[in-house]
N, C-alpha and C positions, 0 to 999 in steps of 0.2 A: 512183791513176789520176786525174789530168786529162783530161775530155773535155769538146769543145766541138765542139758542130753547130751551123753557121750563126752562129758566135761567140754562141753560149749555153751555158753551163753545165749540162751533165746529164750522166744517168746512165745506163748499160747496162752490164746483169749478164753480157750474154751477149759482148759486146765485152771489160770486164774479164775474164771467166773464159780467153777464145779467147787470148790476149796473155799473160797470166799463165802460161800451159801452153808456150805458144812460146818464155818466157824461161827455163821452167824446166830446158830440155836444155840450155842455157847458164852458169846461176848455181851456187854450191857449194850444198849440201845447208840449207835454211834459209833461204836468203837471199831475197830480193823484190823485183820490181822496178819501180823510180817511172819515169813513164813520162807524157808528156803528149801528146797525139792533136785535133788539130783537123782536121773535116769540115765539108767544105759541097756541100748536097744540096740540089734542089729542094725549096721546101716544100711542094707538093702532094703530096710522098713521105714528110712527116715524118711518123708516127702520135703526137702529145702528149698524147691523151688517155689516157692507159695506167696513168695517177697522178692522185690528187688534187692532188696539189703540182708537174703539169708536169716534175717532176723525171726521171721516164723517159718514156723516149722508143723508138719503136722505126720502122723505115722498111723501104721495101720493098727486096729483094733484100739482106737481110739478111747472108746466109749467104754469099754470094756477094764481097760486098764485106768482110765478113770476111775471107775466105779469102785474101781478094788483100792486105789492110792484113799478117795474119801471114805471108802469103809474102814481102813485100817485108821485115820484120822482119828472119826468119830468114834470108834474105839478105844482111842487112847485117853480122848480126849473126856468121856464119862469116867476112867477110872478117876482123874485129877475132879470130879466134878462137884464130888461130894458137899463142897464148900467154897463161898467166894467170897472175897472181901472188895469193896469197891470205896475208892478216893473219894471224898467228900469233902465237902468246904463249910467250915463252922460258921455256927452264926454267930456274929458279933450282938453286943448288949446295943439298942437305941438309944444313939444320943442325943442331947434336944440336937435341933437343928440350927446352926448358927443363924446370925445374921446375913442376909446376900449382900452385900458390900458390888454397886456399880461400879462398874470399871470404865474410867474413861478413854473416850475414844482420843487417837491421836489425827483420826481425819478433819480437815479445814472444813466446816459449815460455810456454807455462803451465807447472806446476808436474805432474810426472808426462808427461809427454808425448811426451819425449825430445827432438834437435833438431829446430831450425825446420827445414834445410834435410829431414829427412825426411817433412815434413809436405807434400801434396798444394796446389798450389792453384789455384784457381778461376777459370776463364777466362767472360768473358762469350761467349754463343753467339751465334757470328757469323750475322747477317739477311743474305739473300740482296738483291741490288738491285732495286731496284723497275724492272717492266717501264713503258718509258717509251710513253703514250700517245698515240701519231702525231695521233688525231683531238682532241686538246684542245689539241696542242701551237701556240702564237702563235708564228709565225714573223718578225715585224716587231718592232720596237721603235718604240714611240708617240716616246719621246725623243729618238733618234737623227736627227741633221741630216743635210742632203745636202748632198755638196760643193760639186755645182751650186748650192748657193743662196749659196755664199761666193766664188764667180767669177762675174764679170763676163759682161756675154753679147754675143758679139760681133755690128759693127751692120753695118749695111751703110750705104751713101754716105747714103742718103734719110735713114734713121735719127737717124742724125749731125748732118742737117740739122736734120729736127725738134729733136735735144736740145737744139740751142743754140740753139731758140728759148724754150724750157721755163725757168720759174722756178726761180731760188735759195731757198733755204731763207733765213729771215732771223728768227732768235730774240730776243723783249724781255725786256726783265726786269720784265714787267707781273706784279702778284700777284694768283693766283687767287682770285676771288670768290666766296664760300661764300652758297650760294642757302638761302635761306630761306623761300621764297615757298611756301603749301599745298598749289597749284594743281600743282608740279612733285613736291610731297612724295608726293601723292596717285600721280599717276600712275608715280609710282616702285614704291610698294606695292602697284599692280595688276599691273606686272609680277612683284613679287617671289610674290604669289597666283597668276598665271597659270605660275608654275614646275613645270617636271615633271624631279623629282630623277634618276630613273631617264637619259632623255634626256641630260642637262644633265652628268650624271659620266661619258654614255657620248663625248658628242663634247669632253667635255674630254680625251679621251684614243685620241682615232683615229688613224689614219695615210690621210694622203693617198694616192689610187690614181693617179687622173686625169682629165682634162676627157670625159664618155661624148658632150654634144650640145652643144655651145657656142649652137646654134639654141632649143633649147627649155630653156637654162641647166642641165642636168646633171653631174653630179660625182659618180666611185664613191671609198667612204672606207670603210677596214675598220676595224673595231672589233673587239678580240680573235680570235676567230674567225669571225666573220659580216662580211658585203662588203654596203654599202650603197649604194645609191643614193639623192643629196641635189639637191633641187631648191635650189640656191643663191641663185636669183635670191630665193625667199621667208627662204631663212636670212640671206643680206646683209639684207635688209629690214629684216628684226626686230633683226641684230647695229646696222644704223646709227641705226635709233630709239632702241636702248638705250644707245649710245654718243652721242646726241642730249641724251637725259635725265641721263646720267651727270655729263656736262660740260657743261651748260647755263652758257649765261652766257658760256663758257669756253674759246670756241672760236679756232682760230686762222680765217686769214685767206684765201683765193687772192685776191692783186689781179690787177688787168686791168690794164694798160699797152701803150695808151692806154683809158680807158675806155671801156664801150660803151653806146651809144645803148641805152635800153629800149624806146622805140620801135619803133626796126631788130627787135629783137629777141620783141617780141611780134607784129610784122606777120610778121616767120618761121613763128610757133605758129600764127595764127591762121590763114594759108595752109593751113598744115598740115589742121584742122581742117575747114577748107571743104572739100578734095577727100576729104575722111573721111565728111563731111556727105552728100554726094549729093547728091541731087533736093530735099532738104531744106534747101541751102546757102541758097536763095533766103528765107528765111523771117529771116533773122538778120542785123540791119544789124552788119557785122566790123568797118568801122571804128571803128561806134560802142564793138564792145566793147573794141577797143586803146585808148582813149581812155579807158574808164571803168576797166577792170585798170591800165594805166599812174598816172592819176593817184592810184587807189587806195592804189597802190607808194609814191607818192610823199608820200602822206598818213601812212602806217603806217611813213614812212623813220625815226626817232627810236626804235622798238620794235623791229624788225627789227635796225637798228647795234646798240641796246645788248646785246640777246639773243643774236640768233644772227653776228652779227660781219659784216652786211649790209650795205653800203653804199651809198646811193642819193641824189644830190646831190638839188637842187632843182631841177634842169634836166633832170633826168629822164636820168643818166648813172647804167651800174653799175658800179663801182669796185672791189668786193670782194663775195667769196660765201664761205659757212663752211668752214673743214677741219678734216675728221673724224679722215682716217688719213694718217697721214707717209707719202710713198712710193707714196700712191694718187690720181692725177687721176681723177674721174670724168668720162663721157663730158661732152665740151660741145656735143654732139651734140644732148644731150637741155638744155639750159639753155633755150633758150625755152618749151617745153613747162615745165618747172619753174615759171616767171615768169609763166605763163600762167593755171596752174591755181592757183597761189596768189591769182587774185581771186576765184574762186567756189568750190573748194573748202577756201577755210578760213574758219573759223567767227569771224570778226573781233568779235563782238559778246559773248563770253565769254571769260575768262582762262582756264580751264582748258582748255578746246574750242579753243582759238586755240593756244595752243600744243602740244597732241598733232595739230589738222592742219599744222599747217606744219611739225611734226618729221615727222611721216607721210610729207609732200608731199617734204622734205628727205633721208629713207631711201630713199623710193623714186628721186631724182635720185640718189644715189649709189650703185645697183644697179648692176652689171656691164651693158651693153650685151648686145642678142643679136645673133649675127653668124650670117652664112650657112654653111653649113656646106662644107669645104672639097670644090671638083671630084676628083669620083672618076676615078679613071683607067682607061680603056674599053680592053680586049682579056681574053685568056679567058687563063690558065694551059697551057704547056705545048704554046702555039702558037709559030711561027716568025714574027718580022717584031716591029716595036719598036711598045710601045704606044702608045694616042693619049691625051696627057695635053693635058687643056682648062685653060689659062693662067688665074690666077686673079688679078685687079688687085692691082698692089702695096700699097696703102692697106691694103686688107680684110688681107693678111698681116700686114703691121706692125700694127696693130689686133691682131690675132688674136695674135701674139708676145706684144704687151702684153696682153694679156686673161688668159691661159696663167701667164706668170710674176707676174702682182699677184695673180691666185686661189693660188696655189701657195705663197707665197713671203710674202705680205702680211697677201690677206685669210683664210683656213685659219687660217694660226696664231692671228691675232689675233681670230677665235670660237674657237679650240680654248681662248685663256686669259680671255676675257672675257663668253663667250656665254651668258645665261641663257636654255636652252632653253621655250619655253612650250610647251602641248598645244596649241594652235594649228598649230605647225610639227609634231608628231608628228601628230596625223590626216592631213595632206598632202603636207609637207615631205620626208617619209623615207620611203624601202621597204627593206626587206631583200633583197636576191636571191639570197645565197649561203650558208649555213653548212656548215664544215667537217668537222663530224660527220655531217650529210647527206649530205655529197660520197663520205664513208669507208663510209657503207653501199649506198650506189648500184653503186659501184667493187667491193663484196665482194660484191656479187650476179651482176657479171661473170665 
């Protein structure tokens, strides 16, 4: 039996058995019938909670809407009924019966014994099959891809617009520079100490669920039987400092064309800042500090190009900023604030301290964005008259599209094969909310 409610895939024992019995005044002795049954029901009648695994289902007026699916059956099924024609197996003419021709044994007779083939032998005792346990059982496969992620997603006009303003990939044949430096060795080995093995084998092997708050960056990911909840904006964090540190040196490129004013672009931040400031805005000459972070930038331009693949003329233009991950624009949203906070949060006056804040500074510029979370749509279930859906600006969708399939698609995978999880992210990064074996003893207390 196929059944499907509301085009979902479930099950009901009592819908299979009612159908089964209907076909049975029908069919020859034995036989069974495949049968496929698509319903659609309001879902404030569908009861899903009936199974740990969603898979039964049951709704109200049960019986009733039964009754009516096998009367309409067994109506159909007398018009065809008139005549039946049933497979049969011919009988063949008897032949004599040959001769039985012994077959010899190839077992060794001992001596005294008499023949092999009178001798008894010894069958292994067949084991019964192991009862299969529903509450241990994974139903996902970590490995398994999604089709969606090998089709294209269609755009709409706006979309279209943006892509063709979006950069080309453009690959050199520059060879990778093998870093040598302490200061980067060190901080490589603090990550490999802050490792928490448990963690680190479990999200290498999750399966994506889905986006739960795109507002306060959440994402549920199961791992064997247990459903987690991952504050991603702190796991991005740590995946892009680690991928900072990996490939130091070594990074590619986004250029700007035409470039952009650092100026323009720190009087944006420091705007910002001021209406952040308050009452307190009064106390901080801004311009002075666009002036002093710009020229900073432009002092630190030669460290910045050769490390993190920055580029900042002497006219104070920005040219190029680092890329992390193929396929992922980070917000540019956030780029003045980036440029901003690299004059007073980073530690310019040490090499080891200078470059874990400006990797820091540079994980946290390429964190996923948090976006609003989408208008709910106002009316109650099971009333008459169409609901009142509040229009949400087209920007914040497209944003939210692309937010959705780079987490999914992009960044997921690529911490599922490179993410050294630290305890940092396990005390706050992760909760558990679900396990499976919990679920199977709640349900059998029902």
């Amino acid at each position: 039996m196929l059944l499907f409610i509301n085009h979902r895939s479930v099950e009901s024992p009592v819908i299979k058995k009612s159908v089964e019995q209907t076909y049975a005044t029908f069919l020859p002795k034995g036989g069974h019938p495949f049968f496929y049954l698509s319903l659609e029901i309001e879902p404030q009648r569908v009861d899903v909670n009936v199974h740990p695994t969603k898979r039964e289902v049951h709704f109200l007026n049960e019986d009733e809407i039964i009754a009516v699916i096998c009367d309409a059956i067994r109506e159909n099924l007398s018009k065809v009924d008139t005549s039946r024609s049933f497979m049969t197996q011919s009988l063949l003419p008897n032949p004599k019966a040959p001769f039985a021709t012994p077959m010899k044994s190839n077992v060794p007779v001992a001596p005294g014994t008499g023949h092999a083939s009178d001798r008894s032998v010894s069958r292994a005792p067949q084991t019964a099959p192991k009862k299969r346990n529903d509450g241990n059982l994974v139903r996902t496969d970590a490995s398994a891809r999604k089709i969606t992620s090998m089709l294209q997603p269609q755009k709409s006009v706006e979309e279209i617009a943006n892509d063709e303003k979006e950069k080309e990939y453009e690959i050199t044949g520059k060879e990778p520079i093998a870093c040598r430096l302490t200061s980067i060795s060190d901080l490589r080995a603090e990550v490999r100490d802050a490792m928490h093995n448990e963690l680190t084998e479990m999200l290498s092997s999750h399966t994506f669920v889905g986006i739960v708050d795109e507002q306060k960056r959440i994402a549920a990911i199961q791992c064997g039987v247990k459903l987690f909840l991952v504050d991603y904006a702190m796991m991005c964090n740590e995946y892009f400092y680690q991928v900072g540190l990996t490939d130091f040196a070594n990074y590619g490129s986004i250029r700007f064309s035409p470039p952009l004013r650092l100026h323009d672009l720190l009087k944006i931040s420091v705007e910002q800042e001021k209406k952040s400031a308050g009452d307190a805005a009064g106390e901080v000459d801004w311009d002075e500090v666009v002036d002093v972070v710009g020229k900073q930038l432009i002092d630190k331009a030669p460290l910045l190009r050769e490390y993190f693949s920055m580029n900042i003329t002497a006219e104070g233009e920005l040219c190029s900023i680092p890329l992390l991950m193929k396929d992922y624009t980070p917000c540019m949203a956030k780029l003045p604030q980036f440029l901003l906070r690299l004059g007073p949060h980073v530690n310019w006056n040490e090499e080891k301290g200078c470059f874990q804040t400006i990797l820091r500074e540079l994980a946290s510029f390429y964190v996923p964005e948090s976006l609003p979370l989408p208008p709910d749509v106002q009316g109650t279930y099971g009333r008459k008259g169409k609901d009142k859906v509040v229009e949400e600006a087209t920007e914040i969708t497209m944003r939210r599209k692309k937010l959705f399939r780079a987490l999914e698609f992009n960044i997921f995978p690529a911490c599922k094969a490179r993410l050294v999880a630290t305890k940092g992210l396990l005390d706050s990064g992760i909760m558990e909310v679900a396990n499976l074996k919990g679920l199977y003893r709640v349900f059998e207390r029902c």
